[in-house]
N, C-alpha and C positions, 0 to 999 in steps of 0.2 A: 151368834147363831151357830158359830162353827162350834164352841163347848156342847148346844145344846144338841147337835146333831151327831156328839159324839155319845153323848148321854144316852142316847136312842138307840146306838149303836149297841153299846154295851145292853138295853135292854133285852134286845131284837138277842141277842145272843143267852141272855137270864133265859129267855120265849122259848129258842131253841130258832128263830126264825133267820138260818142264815142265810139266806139270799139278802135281807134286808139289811143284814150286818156291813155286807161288802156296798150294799148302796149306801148306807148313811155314813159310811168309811169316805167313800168320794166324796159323797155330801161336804162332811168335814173340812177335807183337805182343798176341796175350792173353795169353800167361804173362806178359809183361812187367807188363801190365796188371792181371792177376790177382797178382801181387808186386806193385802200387804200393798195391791194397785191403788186402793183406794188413799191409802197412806203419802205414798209415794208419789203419785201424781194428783192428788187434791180432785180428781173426776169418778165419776163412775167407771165402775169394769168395763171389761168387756162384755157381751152377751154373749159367750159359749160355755160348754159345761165339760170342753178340753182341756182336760190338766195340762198335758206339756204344751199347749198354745199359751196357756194362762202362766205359767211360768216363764215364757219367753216374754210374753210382753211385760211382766215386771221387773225382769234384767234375774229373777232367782236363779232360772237355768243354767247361768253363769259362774253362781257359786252354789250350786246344789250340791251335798256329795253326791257320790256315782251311788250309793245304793238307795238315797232319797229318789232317783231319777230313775232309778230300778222299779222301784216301790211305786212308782207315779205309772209307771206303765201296766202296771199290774194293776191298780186301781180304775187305770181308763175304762177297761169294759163293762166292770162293773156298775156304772153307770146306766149304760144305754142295756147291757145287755136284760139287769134285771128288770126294766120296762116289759119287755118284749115277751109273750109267751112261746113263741119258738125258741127263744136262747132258756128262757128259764129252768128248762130240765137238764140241759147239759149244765146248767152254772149250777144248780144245784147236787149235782154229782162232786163239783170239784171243792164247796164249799162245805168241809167238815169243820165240828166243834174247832177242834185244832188248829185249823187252818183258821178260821175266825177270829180265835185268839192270836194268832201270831199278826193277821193285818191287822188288830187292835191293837196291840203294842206296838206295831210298825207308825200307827196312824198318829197317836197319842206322840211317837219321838219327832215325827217330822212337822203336827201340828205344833209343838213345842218348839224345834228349830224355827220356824217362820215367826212364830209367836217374837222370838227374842231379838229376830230382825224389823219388828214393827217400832 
């Protein structure tokens, strides 16, 4: 799910539709994250949609690099904010094409890093 929601990502961005970009950006990098728990301890996740929670409980934040851990805070709001129609016009200021493209390469390197620790 986590390729498939990357796949989405990169649409949303073909659309022009970026708000949806930075949400399926998060999307991504928790299922990925929620498969490295799932690995790891043989249980289901946790149920939150907290990147740096979901990384502390599968021991990642430990060896995360420092700019994965960067990149993870940057994606946290992305989540809740683009729900909300009161955040969505201020997210949507910050989110240009550019800026899109660069959490999309950010996304694609850290889903890869967790990938290779599965």
């Amino acid at each position: 799910m986590s390729d498939y929601d990357f796949e989405t990502a990169e649409a949303m961005l073909s659309s022009g539709r970026y708000l949806y970009v930075g949400f399926m950006c998060h999307q991504t990098i928790e299922k990925i994250i929620k498969a490295f728990f799932c690995s790891k301890f043989d249980e289901p996740s946790p149920f939150s949609h907290n990147l740096s929670y979901l990384a502390g409980k599968t021991g990642i934040s430990e060896i995360i690099p420092e700019d994965f851990k960067e990149f993870i805070n940057l994606l946290e709001p992305l989540n809740i904010e683009a729900r909300y129609p009161t955040h969505k016009e201020q997210l949507l200021k910050s989110l240009t094409k550019a800026r899109c493209e660069e959490i999309l390469v950010k996304t694609k390197e850290l889903q890869i890093w967790v990938k290779e620790r599965l």
